[in-house]
KOLDOMAR-78807 format. One line per 3 residues: number of its first residue (from 1); their letters; for each residue z, y, x of C-alpha. Coordinates in Angstrom, 2 decimals, decimal comma. Layout:
NUM> a> Z:Y:X ~ ...;
This chain:
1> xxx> -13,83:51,98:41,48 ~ -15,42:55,47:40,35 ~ -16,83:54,04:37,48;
4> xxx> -13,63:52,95:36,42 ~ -12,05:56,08:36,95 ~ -14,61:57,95:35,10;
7> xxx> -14,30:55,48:31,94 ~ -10,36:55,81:31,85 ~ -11,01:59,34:32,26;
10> xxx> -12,81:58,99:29,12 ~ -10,84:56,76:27,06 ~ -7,85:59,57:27,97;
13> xxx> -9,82:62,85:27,00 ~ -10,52:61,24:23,67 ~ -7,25:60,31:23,21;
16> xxx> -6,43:64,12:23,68 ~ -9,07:65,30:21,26 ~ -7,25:62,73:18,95;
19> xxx> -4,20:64,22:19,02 ~ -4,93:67,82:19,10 ~ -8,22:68,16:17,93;
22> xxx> -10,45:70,81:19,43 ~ -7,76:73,16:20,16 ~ -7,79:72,89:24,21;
25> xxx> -7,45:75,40:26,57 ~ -9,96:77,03:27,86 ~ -11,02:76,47:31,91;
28> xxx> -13,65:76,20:34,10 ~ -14,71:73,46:37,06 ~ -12,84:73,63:40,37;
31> xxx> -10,68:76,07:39,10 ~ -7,14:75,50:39,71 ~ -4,60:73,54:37,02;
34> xxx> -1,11:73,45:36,81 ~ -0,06:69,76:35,62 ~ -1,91:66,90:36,55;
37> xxx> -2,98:65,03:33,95 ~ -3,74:68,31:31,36 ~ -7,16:68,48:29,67;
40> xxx> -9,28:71,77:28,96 ~ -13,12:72,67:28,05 ~ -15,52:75,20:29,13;
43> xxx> -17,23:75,10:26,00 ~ -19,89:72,48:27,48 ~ -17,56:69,60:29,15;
46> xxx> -13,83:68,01:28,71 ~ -11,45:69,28:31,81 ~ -9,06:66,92:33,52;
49> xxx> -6,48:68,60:35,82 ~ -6,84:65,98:38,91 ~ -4,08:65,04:41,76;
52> xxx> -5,22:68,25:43,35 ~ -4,48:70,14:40,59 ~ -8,58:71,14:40,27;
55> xxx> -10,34:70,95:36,49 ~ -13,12:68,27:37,22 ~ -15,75:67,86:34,01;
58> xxx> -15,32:64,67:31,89 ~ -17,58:63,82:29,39 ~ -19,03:66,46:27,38;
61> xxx> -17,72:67,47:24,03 ~ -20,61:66,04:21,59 ~ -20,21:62,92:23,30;
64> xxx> -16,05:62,98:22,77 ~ -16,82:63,45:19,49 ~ -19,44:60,76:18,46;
67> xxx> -16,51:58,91:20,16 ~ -14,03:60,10:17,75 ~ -16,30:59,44:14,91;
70> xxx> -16,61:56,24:16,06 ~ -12,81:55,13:16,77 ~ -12,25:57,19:13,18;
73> xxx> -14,77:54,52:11,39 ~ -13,46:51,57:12,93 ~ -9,82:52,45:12,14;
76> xxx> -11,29:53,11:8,51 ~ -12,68:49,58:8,52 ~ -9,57:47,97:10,01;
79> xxx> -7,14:50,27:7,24 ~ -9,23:48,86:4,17 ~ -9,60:44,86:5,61;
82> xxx> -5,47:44,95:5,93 ~ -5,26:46,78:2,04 ~ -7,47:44,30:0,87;
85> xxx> -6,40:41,62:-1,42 ~ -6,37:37,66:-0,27 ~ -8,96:36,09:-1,30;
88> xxx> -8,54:33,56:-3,93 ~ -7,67:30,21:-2,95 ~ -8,49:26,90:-5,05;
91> xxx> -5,73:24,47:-4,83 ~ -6,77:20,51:-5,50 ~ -5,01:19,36:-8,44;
94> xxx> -1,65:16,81:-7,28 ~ -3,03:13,20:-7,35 ~ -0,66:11,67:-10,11;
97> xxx> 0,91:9,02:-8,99 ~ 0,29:4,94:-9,49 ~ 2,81:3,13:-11,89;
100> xxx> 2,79:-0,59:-11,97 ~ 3,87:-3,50:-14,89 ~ 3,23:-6,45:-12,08;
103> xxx> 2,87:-7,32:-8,12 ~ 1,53:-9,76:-6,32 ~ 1,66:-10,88:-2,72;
106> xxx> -1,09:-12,76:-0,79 ~ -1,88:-13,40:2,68 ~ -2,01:-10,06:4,45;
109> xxx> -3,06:-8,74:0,82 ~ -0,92:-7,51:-2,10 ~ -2,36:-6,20:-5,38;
112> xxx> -0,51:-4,63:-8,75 ~ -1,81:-4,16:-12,04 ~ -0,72:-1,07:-13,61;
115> xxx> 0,37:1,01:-16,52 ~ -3,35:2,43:-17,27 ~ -4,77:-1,39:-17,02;
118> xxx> -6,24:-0,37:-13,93 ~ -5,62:-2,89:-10,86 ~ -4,55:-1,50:-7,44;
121> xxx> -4,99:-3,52:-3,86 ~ -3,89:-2,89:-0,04 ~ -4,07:-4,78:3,22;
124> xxx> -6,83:-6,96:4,56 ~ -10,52:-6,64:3,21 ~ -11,65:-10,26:4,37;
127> xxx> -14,15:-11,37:1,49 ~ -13,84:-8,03:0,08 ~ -10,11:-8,42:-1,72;
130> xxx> -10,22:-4,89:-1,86 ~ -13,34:-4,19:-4,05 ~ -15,30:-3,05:-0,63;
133> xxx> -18,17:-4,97:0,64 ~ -17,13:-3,45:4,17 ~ -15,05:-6,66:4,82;
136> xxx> -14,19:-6,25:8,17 ~ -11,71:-3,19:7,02 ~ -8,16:-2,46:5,39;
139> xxx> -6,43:-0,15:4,17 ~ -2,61:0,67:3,84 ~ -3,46:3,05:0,65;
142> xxx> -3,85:1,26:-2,62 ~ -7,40:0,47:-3,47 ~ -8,35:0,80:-7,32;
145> xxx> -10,31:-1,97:-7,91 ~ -13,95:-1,28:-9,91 ~ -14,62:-2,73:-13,07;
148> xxx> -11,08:-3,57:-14,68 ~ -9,81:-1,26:-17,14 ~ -7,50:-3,20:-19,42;
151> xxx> -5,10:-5,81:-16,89 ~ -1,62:-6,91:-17,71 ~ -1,22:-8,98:-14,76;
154> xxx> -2,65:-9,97:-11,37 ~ -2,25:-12,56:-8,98 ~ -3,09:-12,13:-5,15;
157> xxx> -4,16:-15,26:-3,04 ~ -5,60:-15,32:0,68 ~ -8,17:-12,77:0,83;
160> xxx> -8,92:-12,55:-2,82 ~ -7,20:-11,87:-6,41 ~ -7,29:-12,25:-10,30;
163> xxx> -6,23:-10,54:-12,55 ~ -5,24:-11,36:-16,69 ~ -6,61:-8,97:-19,31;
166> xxx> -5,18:-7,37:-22,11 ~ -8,03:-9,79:-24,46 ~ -6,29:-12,82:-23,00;
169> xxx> -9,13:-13,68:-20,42 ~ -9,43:-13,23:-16,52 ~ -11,62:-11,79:-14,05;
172> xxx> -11,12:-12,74:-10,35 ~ -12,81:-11,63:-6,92 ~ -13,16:-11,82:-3,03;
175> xxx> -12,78:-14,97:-1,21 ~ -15,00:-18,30:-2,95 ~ -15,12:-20,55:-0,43;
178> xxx> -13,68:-23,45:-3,06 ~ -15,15:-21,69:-6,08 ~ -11,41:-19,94:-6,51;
181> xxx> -12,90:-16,93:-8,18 ~ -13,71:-19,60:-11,16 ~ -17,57:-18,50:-11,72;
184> xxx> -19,62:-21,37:-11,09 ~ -20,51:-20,76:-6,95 ~ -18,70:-20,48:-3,66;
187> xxx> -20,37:-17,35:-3,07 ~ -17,44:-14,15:-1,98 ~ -17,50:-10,85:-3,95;
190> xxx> -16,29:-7,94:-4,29 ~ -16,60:-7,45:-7,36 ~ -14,56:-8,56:-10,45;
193> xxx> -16,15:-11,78:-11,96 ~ -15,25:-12,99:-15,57 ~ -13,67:-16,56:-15,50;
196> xxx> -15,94:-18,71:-18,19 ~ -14,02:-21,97:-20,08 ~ -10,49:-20,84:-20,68;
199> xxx> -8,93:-20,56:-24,08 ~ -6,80:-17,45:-24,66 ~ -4,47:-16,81:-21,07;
202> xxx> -0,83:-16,32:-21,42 ~ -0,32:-17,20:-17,48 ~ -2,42:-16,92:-14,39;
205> xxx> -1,63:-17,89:-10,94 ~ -3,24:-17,37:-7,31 ~ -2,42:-18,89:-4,18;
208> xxx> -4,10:-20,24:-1,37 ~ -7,40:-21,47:-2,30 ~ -6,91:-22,31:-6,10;
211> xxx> -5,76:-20,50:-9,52 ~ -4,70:-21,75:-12,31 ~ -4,10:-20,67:-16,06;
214> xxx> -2,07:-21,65:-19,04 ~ -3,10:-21,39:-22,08 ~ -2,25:-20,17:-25,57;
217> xxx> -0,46:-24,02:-26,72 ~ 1,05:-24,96:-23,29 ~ -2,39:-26,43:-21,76;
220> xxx> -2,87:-26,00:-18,23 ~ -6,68:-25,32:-16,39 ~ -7,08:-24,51:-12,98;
223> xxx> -10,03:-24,13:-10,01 ~ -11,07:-24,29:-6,33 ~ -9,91:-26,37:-3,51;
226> xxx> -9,18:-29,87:-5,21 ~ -5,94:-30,79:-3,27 ~ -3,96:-28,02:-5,50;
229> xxx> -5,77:-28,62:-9,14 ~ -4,12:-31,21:-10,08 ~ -7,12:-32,40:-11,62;
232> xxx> -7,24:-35,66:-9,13 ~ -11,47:-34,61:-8,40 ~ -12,00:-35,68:-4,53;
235> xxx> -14,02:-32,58:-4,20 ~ -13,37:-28,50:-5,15 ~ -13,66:-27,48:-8,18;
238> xxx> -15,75:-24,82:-9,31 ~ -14,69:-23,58:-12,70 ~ -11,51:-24,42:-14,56;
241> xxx> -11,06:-27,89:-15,31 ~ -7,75:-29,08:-17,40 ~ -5,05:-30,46:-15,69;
244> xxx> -3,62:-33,59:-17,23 ~ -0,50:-35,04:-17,39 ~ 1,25:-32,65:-18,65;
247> xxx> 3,11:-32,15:-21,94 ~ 2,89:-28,64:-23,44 ~ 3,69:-26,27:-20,73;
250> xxx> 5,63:-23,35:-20,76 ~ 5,31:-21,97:-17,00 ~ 3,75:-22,52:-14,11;
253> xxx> 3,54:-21,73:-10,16 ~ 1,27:-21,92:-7,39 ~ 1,85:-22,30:-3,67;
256> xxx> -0,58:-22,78:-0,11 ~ 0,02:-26,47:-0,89 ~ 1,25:-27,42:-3,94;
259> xxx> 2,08:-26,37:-7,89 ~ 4,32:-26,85:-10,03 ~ 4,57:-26,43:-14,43;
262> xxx> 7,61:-26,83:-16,42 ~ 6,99:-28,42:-19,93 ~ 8,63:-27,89:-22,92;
265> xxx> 11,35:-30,39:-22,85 ~ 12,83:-28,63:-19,66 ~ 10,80:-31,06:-16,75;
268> xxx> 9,23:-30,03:-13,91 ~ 5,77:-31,87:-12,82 ~ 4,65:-31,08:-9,44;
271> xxx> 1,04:-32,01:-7,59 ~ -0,52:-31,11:-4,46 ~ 0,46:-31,94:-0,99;
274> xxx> 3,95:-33,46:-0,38 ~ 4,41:-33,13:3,89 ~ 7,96:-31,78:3,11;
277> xxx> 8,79:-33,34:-0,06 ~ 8,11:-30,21:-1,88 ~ 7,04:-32,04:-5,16;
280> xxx> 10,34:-33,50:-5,59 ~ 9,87:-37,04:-6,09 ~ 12,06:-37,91:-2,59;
283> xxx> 8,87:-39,17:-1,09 ~ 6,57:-37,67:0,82 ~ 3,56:-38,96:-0,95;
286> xxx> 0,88:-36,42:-2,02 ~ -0,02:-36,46:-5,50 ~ -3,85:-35,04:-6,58;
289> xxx> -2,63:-35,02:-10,42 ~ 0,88:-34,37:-11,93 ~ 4,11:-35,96:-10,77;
292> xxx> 7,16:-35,51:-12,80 ~ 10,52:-33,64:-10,16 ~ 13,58:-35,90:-9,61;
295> xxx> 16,76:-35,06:-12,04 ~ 15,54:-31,90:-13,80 ~ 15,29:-31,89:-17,83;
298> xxx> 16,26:-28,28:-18,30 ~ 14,48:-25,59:-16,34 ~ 12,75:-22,59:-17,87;
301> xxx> 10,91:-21,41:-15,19 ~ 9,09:-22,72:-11,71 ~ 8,70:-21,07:-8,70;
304> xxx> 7,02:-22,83:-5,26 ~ 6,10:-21,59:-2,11 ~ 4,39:-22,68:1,15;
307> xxx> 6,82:-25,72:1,49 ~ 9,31:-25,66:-1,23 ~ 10,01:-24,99:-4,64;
310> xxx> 12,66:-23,53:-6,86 ~ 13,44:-23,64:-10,71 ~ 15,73:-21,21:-12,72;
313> xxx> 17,83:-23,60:-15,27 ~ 18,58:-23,15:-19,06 ~ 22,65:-22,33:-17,52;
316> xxx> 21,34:-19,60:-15,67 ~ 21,49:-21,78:-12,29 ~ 18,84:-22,00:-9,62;
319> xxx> 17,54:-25,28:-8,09 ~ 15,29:-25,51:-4,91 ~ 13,75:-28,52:-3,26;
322> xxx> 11,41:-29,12:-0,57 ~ 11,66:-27,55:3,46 ~ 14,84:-26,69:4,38;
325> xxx> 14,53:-25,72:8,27 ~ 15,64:-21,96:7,59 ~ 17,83:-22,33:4,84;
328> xxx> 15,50:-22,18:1,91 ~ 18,07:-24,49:0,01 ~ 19,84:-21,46:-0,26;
331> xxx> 23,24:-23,63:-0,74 ~ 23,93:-22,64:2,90 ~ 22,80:-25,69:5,04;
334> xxx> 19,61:-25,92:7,15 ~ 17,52:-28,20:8,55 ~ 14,67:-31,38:7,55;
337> xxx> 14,13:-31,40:3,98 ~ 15,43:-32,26:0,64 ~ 13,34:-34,50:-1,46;
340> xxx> 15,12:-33,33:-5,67 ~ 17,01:-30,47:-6,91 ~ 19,78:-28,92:-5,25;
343> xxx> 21,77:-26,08:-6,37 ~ 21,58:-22,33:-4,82 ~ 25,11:-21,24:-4,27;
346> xxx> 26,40:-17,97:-5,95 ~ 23,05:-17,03:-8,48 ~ 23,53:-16,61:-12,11;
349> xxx> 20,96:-15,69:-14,75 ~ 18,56:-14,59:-12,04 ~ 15,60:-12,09:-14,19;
352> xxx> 12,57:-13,40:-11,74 ~ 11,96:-15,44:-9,47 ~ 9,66:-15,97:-6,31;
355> xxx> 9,34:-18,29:-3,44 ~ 8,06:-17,22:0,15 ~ 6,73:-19,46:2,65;
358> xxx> 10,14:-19,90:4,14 ~ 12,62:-18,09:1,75 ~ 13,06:-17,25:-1,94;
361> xxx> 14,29:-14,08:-3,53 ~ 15,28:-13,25:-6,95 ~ 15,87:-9,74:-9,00;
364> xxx> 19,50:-9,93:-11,32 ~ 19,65:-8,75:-14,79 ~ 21,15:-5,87:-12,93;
367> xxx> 18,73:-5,20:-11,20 ~ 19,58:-6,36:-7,83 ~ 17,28:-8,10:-5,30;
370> xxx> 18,49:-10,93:-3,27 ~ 16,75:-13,49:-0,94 ~ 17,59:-16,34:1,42;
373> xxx> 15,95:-18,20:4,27 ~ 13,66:-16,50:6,85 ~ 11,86:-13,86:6,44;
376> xxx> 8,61:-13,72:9,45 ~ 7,42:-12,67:11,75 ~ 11,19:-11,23:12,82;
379> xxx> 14,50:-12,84:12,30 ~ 15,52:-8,96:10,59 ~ 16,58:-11,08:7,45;
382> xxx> 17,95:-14,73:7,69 ~ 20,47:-16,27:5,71 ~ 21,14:-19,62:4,19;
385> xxx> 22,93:-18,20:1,30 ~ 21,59:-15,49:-0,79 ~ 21,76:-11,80:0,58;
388> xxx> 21,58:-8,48:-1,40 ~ 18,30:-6,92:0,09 ~ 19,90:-3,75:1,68;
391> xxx> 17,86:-0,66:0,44 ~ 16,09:-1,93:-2,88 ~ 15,73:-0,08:-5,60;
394> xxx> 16,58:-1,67:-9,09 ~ 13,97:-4,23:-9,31 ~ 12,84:-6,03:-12,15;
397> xxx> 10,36:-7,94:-10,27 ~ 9,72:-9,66:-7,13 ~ 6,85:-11,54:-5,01;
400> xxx> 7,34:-13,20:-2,22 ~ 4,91:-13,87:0,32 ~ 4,54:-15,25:3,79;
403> xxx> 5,06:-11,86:5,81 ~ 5,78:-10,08:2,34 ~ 7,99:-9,38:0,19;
406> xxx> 7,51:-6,70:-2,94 ~ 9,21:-5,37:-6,15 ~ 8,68:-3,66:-9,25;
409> xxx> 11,40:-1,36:-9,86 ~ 12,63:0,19:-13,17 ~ 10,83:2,92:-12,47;
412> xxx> 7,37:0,91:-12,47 ~ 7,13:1,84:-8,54 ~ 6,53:-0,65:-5,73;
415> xxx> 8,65:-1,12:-2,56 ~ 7,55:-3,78:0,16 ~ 9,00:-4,91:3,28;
418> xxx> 7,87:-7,44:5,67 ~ 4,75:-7,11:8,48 ~ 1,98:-4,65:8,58;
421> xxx> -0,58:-6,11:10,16 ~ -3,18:-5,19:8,05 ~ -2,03:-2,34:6,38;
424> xxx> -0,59:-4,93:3,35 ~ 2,90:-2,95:3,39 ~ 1,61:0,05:1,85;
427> xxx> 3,12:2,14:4,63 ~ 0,72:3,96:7,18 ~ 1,57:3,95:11,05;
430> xxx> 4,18:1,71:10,52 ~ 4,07:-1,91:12,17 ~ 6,73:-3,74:9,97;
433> xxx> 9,64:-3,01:7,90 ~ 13,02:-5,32:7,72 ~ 13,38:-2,96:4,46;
436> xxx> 12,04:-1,78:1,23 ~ 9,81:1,15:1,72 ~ 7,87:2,81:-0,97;
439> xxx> 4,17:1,88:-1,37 ~ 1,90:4,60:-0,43 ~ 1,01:6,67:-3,87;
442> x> 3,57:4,97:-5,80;
């Protein structure tokens, strides 16, 4: 306890040569004081007046003022580090942000191409869809994929992608378990691989474990697991191999089971699988090569799914055939399936058109989005007749997926809704979405 009295006795004689310098009274040890608390010198020490109003000595006065000196330098210091500018700080330039020209759903994998021919991926890595070798990983960021600098459009499939480029050709990557990626093998990559024996691209489509391509003059070639080439081979098919069968072609579509191509005169020929009479024939007979769709002569445009398919007519009307169980007909009945055309109540002059595993959606010339059937995992959206998608921005695209849905709006952004489960709606730390939400970095 002394010590500690002698110390604050220090710290408060200090304090008084502080504030009035070395002008103290004068006094001497064990004399008597007036006001407890007063200091003095004899010349030698510092005088404190204590409790019994005696002078005791302090510390003496060459050590109060090294102490002053001291306290004087550091509030010196401390006066100068306040005055002193901020340091400089370097600010990272704003990352700019992606725009888009097409999107693409897959599996648990969507992909855009965008406006500096660049290509863009997010969701599941299986096979390395995303350009990483790391396949075991995902990512709810947009990827930019190495190695393609000039696409207009890309197609995502199940766990891998392929895009078109701007010299009419196509490069394609990830999954190759059916030689889908077009080169030759059924080796996986992550890295882009040019697509040898096609003529000049106008079209490419992925899905499942195939792709296919029309060509500059309506001819049709496509590659990987046989069932969906149309090609009738009894095993895959390693590069592309023309589809015959077909008149000249002026689109086409590719599903998880099936495809579809309209030709020039306005038909529809479908091949592939046929377990809900999804090719349109009213059986359900598979066909390996093409097989011409019940009643149409005037579509301009094909669209198919997991299970069913749907065609935009030259009145502006929209047909749809196959699965029907949640309302896919879109004519607002459910249930079994519908082997030919039947109308979709209440679309006109739809701009695009997609079909889902279990619904379709369309964007308007007015930029709406609408959809009908079931959208999984959730029942958020179901509807036998189309729906306005509540929250979309004016679209002028749309892909449908499985668990997916995307669009490209006018602004050349991307919105997705749908599950998460991989990181393939764009949206960190969210686990699914019954609306359109903006695509991280678009």
């Amino acid at each position: 306890m002394a010590g500690r009295v002698r110390i604050f006795g220090c710290i408060l004689a200090v304090t008084a040569l502080l504030v009035v310098g070395c002008n103290l009274q004068a006094g001497r040890a064990g004399a008597r004081c007036s006001r407890v608390g007063d200091f003095a010198q004899d010349g030698t020490y510092l005088l404190k007046c204590n409790a019994r109003h005696r002078w005791f000595r302090g510390i003496t006065l060459a050590q109060g003022e090294q102490l002053i000196a001291a306290i004087k330098a550091l509030q010196a210091a401390a006066t100068a580090t306040t005055a002193a500018p901020p340091a400089p700080t370097t600010t990272a330039a704003p990352v700019p942000p992606l725009t888009a020209t097409s999107v693409s759903v897959g599996y648990y994998l969507a992909c855009a191409s965008l406006t500096n021919g660049h290509v863009a991926c997010w969701g599941q890595n299986d096979h390395g869809a995303l350009g990483w070798a790391a396949t075991s990983s995902s990512s709810s960021v947009p990827v930019v994929i190495d190695g393609i600098d000039s696409a207009v459009s890309v197609s995502a499939s199940y766990s891998s992608a392929c895009a078109l480029l701007s010299d009419a050709s196509v490069t394609c990557w990830g999954w190759n378990t059916f030689g889908q990626l077009g080169d030759g093998t059924t080796l996986d990559t992550p890295t882009p691989r040019h697509v040898g024996n096609l003529g000049q691209v106008v079209r490419l489509v992925a899905a499942g474990g195939a792709a296919c391509a029309l060509e500059l003059g309506g001819t049709v070639k496509c590659w990987g697991l046989h069932l969906l080439t149309g090609t009738g081979a009894s095993s895959d098919v390693l590069t592309p191999t023309s589809v015959g069968g077909l008149g000249t072609v002026t689109d086409l579509s590719l599903g998880a089971n099936h495809a579809c191509a309209v030709e020039i005169a306005g038909t529809v020929k479908c091949w592939g699988t046929n377990g809900h009479e999804q090719l349109g024939d009213n059986s359900y007979t598979d066909h390996p090569t093409p097989s011409a769709v019940t009643g149409l002569t005037n579509a301009v445009s094909v669209a198919v799914g997991g299970f069913n398919s749907c065609a935009v007519l030259s009145t502006g009307a929209v047909d749809c055939w196959g699965q029907n169980s949640e309302g896919e007909m879109g004519d607002g009945t459910s249930g079994g399936e519908i082997g030919h055309p039947v109308p979709v109540t209440g679309l006109t002059s739809p701009s695009t058109l997609s079909v889902g595993m279990y619904h379709a959606c369309v964007t308007t010339l007015a930029g709406d989005v609408k959809c009908w059937g079931k959208m999984y995992p959730t029942s958020a959206f179901w509807s036998q007749l189309p729906q306005a998608v509540d929250g979309a921005a004016p679209a002028v695209m749309v892909a449908a997926g499985e668990w997916l849905n995307c669009t490209l709006t006018i602004t050349h952004s991307v919105q997705c809704w749908g599950a998460n489960t991989a990181g393939q709606l764009g949206a960190p730390n969210e686990v699914a979405s019954s609306g359109p939400r903006t695509v991280t970095r678009f």
